[in-house]
PDB file of N, CA, C, O and CB in Angstrom:
ATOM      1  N   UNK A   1      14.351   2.675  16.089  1.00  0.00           N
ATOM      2  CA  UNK A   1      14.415   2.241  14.710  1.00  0.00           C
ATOM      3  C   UNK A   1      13.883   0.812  14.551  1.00  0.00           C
ATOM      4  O   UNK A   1      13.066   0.510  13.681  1.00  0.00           O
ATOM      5  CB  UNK A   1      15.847   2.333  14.202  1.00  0.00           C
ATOM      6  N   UNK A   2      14.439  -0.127  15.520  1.00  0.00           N
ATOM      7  CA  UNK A   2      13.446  -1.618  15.553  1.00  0.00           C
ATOM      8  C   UNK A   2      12.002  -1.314  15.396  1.00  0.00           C
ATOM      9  O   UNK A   2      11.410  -1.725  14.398  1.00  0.00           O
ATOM     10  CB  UNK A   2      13.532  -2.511  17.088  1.00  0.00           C
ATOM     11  N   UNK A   3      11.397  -0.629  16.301  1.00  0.00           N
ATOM     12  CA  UNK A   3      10.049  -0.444  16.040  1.00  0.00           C
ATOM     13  C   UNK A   3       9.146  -0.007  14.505  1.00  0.00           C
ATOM     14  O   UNK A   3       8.090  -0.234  13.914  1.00  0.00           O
ATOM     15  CB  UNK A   3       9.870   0.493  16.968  1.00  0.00           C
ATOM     16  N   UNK A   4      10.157   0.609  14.421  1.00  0.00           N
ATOM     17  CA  UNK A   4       9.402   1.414  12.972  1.00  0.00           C
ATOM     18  C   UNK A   4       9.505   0.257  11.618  1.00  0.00           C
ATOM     19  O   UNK A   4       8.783   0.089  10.635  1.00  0.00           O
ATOM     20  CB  UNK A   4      10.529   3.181  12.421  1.00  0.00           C
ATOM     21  N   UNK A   5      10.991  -0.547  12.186  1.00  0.00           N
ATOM     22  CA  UNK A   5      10.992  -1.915  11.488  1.00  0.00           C
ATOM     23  C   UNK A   5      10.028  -2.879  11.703  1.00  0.00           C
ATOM     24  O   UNK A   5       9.589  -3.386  10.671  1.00  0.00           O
ATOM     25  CB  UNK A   5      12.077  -2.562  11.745  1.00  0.00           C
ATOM     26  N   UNK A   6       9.487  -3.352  12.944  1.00  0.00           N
ATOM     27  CA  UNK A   6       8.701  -4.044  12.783  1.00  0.00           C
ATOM     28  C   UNK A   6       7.464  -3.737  12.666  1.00  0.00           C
ATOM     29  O   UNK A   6       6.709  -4.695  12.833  1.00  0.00           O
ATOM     30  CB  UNK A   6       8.847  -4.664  13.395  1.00  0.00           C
ATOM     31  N   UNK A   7       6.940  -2.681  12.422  1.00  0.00           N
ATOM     32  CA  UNK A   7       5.673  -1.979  12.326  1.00  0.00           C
ATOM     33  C   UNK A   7       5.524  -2.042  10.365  1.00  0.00           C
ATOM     34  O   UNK A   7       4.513  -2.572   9.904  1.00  0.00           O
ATOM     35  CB  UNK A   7       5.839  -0.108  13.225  1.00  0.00           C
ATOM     36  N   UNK A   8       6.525  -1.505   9.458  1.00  0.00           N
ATOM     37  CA  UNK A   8       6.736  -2.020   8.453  1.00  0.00           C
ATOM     38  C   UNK A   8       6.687  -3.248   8.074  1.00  0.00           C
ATOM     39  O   UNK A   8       5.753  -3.413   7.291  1.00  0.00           O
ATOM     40  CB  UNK A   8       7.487  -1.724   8.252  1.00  0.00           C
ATOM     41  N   UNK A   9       7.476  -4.500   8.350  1.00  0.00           N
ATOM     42  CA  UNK A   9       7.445  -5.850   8.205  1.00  0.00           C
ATOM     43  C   UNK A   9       6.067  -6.100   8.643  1.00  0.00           C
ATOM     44  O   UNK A   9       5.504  -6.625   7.683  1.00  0.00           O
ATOM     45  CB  UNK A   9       8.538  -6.606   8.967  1.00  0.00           C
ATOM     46  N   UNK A  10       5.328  -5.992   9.529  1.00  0.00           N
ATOM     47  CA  UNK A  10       3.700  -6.010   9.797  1.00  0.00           C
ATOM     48  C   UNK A  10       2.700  -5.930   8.587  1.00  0.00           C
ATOM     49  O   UNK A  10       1.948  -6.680   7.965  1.00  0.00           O
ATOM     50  CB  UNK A  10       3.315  -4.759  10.690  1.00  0.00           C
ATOM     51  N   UNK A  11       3.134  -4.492   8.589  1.00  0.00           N
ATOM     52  CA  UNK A  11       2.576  -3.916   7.452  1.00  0.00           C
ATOM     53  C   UNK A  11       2.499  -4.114   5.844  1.00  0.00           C
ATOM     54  O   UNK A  11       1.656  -3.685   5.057  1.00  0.00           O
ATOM     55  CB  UNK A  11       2.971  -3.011   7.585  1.00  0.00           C
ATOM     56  N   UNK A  12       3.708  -4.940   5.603  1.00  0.00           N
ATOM     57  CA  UNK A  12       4.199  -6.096   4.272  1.00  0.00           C
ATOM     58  C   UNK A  12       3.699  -7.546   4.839  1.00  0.00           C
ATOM     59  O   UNK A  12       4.103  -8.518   4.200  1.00  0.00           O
ATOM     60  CB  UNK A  12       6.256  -6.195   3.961  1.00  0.00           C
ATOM     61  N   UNK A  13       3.244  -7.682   5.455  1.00  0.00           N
ATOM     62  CA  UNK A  13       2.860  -9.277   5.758  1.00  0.00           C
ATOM     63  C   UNK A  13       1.451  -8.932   5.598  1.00  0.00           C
ATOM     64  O   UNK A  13       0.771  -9.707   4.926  1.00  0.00           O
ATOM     65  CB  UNK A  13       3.316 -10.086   7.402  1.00  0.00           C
ATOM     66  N   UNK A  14       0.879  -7.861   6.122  1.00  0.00           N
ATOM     67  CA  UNK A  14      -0.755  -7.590   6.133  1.00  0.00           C
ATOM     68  C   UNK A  14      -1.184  -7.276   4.683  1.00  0.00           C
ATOM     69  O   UNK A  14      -2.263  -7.658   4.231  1.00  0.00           O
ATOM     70  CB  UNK A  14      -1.221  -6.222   7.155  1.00  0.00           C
ATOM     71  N   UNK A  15      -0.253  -6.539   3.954  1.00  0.00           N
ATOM     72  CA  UNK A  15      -0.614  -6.177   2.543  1.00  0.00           C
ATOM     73  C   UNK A  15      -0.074  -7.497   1.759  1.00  0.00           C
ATOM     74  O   UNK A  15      -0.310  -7.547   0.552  1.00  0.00           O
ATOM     75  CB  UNK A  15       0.140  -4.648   2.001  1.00  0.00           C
ATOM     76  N   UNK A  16       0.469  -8.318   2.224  1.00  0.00           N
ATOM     77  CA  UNK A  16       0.982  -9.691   1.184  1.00  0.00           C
ATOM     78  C   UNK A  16      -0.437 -10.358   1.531  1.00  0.00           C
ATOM     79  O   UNK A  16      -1.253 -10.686   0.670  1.00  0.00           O
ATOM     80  CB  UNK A  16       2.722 -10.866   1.739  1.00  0.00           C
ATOM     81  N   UNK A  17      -0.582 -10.483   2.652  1.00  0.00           N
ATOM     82  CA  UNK A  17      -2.096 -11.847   3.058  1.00  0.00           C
ATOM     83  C   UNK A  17      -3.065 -10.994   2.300  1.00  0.00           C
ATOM     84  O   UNK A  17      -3.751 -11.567   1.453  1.00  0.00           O
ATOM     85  CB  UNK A  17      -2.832 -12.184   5.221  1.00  0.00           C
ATOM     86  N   UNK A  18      -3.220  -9.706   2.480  1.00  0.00           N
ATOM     87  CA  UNK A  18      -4.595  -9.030   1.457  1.00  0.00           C
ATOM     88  C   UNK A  18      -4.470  -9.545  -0.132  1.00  0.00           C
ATOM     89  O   UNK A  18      -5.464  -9.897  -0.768  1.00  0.00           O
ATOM     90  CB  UNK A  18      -4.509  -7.019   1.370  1.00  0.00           C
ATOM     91  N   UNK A  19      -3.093  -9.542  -0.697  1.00  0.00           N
ATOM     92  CA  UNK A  19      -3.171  -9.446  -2.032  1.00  0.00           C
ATOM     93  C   UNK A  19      -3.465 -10.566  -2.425  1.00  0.00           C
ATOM     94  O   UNK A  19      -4.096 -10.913  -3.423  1.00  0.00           O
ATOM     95  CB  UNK A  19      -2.162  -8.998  -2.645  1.00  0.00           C
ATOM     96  N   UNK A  20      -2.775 -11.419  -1.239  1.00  0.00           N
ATOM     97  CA  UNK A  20      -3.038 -12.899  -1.736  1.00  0.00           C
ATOM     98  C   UNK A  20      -5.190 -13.456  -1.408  1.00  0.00           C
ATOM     99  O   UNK A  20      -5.917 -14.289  -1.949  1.00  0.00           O
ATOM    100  CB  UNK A  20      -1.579 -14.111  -0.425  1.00  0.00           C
ATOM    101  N   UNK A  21      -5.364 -12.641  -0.510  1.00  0.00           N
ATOM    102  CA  UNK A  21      -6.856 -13.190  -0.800  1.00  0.00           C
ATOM    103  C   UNK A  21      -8.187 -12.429  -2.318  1.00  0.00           C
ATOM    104  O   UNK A  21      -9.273 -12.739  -2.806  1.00  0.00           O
ATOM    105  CB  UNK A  21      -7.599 -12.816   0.944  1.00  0.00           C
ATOM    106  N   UNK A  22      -6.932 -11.138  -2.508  1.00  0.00           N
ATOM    107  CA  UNK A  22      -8.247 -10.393  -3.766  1.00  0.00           C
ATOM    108  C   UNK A  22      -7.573 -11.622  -5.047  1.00  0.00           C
ATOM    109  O   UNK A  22      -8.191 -11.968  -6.053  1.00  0.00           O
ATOM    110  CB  UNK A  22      -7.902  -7.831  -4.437  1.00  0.00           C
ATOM    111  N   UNK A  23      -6.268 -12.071  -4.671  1.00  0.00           N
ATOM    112  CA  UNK A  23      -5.643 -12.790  -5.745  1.00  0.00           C
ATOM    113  C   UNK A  23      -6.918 -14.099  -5.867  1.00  0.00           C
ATOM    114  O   UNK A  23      -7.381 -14.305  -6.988  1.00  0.00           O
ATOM    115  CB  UNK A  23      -3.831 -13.333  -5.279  1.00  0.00           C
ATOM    116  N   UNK A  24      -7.318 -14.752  -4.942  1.00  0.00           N
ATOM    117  CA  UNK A  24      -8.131 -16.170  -4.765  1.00  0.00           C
ATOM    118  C   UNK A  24      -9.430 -14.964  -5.172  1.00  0.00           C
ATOM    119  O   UNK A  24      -9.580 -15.114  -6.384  1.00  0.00           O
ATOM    120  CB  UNK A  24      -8.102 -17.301  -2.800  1.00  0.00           C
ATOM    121  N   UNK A  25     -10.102 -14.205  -4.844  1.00  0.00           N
ATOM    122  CA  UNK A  25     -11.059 -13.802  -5.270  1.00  0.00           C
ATOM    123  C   UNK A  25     -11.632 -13.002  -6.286  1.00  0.00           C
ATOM    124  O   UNK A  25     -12.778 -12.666  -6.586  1.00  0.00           O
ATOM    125  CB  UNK A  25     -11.253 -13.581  -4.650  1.00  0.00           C
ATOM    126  N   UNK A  26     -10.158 -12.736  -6.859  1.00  0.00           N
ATOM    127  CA  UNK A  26     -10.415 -12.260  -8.567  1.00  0.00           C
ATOM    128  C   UNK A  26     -10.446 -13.336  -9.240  1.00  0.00           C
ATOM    129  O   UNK A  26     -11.206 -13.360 -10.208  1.00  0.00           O
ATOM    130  CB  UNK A  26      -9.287 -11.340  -9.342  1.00  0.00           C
ATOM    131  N   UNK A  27      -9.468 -14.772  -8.861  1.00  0.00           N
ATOM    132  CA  UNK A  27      -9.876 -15.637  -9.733  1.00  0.00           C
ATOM    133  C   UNK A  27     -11.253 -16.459  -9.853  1.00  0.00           C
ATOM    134  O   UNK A  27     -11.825 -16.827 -10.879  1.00  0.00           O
ATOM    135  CB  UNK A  27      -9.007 -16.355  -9.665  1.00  0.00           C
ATOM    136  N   UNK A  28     -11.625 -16.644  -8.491  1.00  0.00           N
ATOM    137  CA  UNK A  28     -13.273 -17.070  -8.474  1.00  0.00           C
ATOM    138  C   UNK A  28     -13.935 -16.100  -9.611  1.00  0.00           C
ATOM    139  O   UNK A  28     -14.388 -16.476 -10.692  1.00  0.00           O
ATOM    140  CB  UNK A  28     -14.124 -16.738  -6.755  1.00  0.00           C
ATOM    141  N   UNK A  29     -13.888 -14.906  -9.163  1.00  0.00           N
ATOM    142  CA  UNK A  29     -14.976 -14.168  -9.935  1.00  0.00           C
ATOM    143  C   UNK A  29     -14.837 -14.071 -11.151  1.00  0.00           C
ATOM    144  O   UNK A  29     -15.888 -13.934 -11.776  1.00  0.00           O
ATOM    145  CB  UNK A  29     -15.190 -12.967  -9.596  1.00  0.00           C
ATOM    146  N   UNK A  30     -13.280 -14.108 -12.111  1.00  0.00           N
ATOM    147  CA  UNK A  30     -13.007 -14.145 -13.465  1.00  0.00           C
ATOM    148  C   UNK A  30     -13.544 -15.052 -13.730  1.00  0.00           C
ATOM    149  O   UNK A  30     -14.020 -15.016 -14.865  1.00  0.00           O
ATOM    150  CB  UNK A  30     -11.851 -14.141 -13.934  1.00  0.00           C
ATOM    151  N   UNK A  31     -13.777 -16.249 -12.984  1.00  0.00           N
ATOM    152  CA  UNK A  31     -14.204 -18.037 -13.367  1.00  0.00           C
ATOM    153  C   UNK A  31     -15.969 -17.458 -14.029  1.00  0.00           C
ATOM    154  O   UNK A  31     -16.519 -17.660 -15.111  1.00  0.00           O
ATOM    155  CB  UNK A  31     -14.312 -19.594 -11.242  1.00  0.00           C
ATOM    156  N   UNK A  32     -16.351 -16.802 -12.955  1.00  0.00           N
ATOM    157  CA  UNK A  32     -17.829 -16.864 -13.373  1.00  0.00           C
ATOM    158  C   UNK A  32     -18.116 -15.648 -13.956  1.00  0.00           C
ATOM    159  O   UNK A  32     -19.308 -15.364 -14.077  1.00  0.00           O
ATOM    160  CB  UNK A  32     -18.829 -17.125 -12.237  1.00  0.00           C
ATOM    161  N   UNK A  33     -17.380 -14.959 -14.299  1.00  0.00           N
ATOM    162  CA  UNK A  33     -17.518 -13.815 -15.306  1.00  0.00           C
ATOM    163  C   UNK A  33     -16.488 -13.531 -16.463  1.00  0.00           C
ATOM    164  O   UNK A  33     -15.892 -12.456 -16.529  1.00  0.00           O
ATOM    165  CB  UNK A  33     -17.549 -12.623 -14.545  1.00  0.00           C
ATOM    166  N   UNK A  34     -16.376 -14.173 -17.035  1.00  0.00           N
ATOM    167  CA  UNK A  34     -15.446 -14.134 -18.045  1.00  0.00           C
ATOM    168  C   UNK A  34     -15.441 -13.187 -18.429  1.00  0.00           C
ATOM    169  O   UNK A  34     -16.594 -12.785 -18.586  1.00  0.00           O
ATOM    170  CB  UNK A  34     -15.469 -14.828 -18.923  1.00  0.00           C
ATOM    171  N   UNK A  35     -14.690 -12.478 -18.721  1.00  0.00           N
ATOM    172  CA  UNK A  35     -14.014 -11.112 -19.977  1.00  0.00           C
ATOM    173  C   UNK A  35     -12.590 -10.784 -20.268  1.00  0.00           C
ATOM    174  O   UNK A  35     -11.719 -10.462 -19.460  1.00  0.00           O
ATOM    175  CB  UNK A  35     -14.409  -9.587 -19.529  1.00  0.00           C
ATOM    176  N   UNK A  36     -12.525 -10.883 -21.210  1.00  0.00           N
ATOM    177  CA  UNK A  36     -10.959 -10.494 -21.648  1.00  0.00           C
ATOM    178  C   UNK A  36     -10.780  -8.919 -20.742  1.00  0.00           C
ATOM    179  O   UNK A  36      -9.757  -8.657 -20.109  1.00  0.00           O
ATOM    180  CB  UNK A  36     -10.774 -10.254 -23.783  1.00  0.00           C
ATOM    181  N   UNK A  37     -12.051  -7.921 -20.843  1.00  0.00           N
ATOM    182  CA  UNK A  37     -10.919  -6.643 -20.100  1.00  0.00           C
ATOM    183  C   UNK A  37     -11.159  -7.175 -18.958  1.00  0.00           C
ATOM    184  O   UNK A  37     -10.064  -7.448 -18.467  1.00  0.00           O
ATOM    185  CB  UNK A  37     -11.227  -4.773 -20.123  1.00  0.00           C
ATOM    186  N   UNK A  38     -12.174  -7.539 -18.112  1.00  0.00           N
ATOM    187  CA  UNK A  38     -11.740  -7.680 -16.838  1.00  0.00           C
ATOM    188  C   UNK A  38     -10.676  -8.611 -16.307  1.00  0.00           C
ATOM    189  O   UNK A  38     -10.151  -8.521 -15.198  1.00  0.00           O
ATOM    190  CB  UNK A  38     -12.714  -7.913 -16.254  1.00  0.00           C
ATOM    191  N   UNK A  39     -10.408  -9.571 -17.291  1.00  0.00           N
ATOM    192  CA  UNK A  39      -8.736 -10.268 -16.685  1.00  0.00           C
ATOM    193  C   UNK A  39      -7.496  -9.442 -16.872  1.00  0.00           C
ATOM    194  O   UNK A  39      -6.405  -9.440 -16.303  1.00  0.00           O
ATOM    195  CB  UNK A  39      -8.241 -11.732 -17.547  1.00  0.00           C
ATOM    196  N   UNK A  40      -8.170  -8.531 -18.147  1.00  0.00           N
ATOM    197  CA  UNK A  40      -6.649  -7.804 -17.950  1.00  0.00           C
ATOM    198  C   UNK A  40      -6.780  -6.519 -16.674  1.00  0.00           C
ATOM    199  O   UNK A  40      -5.731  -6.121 -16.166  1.00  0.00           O
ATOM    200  CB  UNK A  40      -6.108  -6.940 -19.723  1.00  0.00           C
ATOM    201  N   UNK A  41      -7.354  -6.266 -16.479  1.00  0.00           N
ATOM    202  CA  UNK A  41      -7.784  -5.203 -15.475  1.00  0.00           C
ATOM    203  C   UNK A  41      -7.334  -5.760 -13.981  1.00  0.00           C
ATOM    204  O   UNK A  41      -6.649  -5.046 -13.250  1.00  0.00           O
ATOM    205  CB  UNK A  41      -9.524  -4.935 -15.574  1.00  0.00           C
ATOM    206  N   UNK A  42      -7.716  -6.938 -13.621  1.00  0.00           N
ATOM    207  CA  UNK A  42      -7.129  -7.986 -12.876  1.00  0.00           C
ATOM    208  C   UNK A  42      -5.881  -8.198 -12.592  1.00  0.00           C
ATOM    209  O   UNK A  42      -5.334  -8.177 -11.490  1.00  0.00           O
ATOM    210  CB  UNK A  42      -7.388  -8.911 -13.295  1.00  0.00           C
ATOM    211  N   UNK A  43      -5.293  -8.480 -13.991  1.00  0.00           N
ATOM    212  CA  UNK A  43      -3.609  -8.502 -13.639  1.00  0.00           C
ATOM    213  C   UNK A  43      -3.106  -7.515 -13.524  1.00  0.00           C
ATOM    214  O   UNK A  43      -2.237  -7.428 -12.656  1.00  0.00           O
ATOM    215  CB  UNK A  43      -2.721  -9.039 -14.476  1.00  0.00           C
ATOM    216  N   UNK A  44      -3.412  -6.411 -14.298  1.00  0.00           N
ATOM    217  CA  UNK A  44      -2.425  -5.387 -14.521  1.00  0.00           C
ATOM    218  C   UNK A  44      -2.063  -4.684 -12.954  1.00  0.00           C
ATOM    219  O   UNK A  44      -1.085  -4.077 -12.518  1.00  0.00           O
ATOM    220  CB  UNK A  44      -3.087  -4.238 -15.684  1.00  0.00           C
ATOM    221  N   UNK A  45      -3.548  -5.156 -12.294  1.00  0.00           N
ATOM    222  CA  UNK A  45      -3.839  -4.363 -10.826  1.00  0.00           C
ATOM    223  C   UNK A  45      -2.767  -5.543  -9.964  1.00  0.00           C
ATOM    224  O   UNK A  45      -1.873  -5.057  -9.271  1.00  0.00           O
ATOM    225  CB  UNK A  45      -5.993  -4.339 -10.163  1.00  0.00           C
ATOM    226  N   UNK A  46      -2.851  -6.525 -10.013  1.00  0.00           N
ATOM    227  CA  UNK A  46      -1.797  -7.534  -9.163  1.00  0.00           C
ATOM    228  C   UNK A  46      -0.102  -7.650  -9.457  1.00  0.00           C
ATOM    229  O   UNK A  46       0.752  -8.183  -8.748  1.00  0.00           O
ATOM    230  CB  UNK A  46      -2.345  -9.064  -9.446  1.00  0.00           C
ATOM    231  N   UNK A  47       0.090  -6.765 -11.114  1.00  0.00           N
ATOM    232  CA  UNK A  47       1.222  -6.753 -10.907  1.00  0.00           C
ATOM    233  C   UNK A  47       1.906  -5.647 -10.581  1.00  0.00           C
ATOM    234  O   UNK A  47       3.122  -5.594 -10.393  1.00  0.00           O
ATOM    235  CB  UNK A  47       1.626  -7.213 -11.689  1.00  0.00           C
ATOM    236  N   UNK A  48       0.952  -4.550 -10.497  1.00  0.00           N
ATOM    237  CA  UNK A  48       0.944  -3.098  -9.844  1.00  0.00           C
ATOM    238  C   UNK A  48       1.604  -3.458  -8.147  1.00  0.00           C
ATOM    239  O   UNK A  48       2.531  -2.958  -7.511  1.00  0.00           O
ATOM    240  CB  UNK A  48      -0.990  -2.337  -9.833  1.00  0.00           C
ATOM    241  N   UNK A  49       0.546  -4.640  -7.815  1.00  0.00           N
ATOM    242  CA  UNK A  49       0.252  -4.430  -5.958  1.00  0.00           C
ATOM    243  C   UNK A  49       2.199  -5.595  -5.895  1.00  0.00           C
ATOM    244  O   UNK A  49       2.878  -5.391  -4.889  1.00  0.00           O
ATOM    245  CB  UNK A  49      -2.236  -5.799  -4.899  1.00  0.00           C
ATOM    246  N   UNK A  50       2.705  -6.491  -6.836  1.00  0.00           N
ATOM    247  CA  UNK A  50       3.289  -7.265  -6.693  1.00  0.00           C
ATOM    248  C   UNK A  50       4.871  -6.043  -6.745  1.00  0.00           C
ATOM    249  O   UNK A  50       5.807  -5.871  -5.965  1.00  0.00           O
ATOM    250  CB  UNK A  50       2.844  -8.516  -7.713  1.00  0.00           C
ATOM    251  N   UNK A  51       4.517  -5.469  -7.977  1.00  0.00           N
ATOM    252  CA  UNK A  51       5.657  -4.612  -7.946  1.00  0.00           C
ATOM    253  C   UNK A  51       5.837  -3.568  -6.719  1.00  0.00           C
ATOM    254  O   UNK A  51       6.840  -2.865  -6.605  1.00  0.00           O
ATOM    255  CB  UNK A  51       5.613  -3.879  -9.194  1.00  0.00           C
ATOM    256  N   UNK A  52       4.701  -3.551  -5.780  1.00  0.00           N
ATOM    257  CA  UNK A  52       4.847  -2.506  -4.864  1.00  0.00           C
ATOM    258  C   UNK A  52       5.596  -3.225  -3.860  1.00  0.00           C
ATOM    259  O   UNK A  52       6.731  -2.949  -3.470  1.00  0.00           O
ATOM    260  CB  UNK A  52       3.529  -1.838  -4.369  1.00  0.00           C
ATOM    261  N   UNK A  53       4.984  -4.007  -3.544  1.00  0.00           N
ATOM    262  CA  UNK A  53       5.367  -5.322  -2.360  1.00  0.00           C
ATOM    263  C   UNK A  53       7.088  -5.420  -2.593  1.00  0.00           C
ATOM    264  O   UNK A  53       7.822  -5.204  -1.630  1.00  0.00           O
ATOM    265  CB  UNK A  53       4.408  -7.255  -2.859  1.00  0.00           C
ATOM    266  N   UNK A  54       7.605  -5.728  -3.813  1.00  0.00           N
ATOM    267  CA  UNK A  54       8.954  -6.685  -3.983  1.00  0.00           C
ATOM    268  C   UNK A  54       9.697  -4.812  -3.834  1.00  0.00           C
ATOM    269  O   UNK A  54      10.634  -4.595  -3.066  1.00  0.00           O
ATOM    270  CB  UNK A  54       9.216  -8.050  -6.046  1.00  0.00           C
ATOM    271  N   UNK A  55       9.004  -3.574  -4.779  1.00  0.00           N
ATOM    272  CA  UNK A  55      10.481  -2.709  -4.098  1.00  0.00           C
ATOM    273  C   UNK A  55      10.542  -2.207  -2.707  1.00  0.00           C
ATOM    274  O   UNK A  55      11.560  -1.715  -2.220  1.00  0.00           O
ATOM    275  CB  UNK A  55      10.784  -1.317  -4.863  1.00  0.00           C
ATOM    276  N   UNK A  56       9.188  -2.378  -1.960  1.00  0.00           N
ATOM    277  CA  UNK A  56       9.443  -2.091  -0.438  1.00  0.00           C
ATOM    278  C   UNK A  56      10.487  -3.280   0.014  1.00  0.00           C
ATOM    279  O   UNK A  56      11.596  -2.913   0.402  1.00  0.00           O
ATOM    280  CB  UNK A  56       7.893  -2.145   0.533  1.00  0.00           C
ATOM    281  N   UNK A  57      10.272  -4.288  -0.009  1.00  0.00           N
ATOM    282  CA  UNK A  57      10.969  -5.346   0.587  1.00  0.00           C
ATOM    283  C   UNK A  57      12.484  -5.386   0.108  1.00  0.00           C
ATOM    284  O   UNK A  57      13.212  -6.114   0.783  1.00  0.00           O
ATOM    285  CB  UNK A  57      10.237  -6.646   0.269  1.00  0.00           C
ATOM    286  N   UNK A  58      12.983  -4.807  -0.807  1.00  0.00           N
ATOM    287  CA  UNK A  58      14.201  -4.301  -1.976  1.00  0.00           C
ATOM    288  C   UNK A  58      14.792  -3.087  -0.859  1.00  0.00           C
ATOM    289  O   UNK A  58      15.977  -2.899  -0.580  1.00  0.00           O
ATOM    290  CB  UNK A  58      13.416  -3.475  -3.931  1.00  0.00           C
ATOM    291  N   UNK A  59      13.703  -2.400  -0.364  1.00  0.00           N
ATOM    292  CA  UNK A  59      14.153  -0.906  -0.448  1.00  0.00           C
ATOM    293  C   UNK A  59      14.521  -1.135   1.262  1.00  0.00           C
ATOM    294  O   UNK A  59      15.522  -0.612   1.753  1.00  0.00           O
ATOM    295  CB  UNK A  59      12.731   0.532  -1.038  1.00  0.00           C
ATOM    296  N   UNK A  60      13.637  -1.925   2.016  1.00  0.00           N
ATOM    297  CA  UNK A  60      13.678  -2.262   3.805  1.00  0.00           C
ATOM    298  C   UNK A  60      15.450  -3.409   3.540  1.00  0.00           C
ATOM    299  O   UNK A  60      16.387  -2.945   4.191  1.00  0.00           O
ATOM    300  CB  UNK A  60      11.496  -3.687   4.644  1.00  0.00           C
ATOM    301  N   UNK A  61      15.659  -4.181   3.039  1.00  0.00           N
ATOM    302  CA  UNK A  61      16.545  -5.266   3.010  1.00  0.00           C
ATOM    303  C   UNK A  61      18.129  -4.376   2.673  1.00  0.00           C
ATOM    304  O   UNK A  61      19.156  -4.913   3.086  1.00  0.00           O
ATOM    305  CB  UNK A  61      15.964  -6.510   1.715  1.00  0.00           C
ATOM    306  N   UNK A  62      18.229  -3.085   1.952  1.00  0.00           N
ATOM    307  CA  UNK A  62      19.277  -2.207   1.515  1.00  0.00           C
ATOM    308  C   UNK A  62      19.818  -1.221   2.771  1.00  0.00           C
ATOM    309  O   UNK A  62      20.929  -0.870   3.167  1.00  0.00           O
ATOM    310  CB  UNK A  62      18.686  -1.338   0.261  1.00  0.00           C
ATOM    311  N   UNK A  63      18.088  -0.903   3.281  1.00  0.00           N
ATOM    312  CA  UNK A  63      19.025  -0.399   4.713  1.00  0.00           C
ATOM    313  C   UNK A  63      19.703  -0.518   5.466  1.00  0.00           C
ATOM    314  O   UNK A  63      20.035   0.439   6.166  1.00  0.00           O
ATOM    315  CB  UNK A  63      18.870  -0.204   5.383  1.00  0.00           C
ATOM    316  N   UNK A  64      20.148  -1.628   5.621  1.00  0.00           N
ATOM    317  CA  UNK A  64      20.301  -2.988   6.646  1.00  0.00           C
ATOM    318  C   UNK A  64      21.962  -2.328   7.274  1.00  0.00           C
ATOM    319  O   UNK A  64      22.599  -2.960   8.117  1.00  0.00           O
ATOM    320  CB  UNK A  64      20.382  -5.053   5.514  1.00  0.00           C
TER     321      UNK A  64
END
């Protein structure tokens, strides 16, 4: 069961560092492409990936 735990926690640290770099590289690219849908298209997708992130980490922390 440790294993499968830390293979998860891996796996939330690898998908947090990803979100956090499309996060730095949606904002570059919104900078030089302005559009109202593509910022909303932008967030709606980061608070999709944010809400995924916080109930895994909700749902791993309850097992305990």
């Amino acid at each position: 069961m440790h294993g499968l735990r830390a293979i998860v926690t891996t796996l939330l640290v690898v998908f947090a560092a990803l979100c956090t770099t499309l996060i730095v590289l949606a904002t570059i690219w919104l900078i030089a492409n302005f559009n109202v849908d593509r910022i909303l298209t932008v967030v709606g997708i980061l608070i999709s990936a944010t809400g995924l992130l916080f109930a895994l980490v909700i749902h791993s922390r309850r097992r305990r």
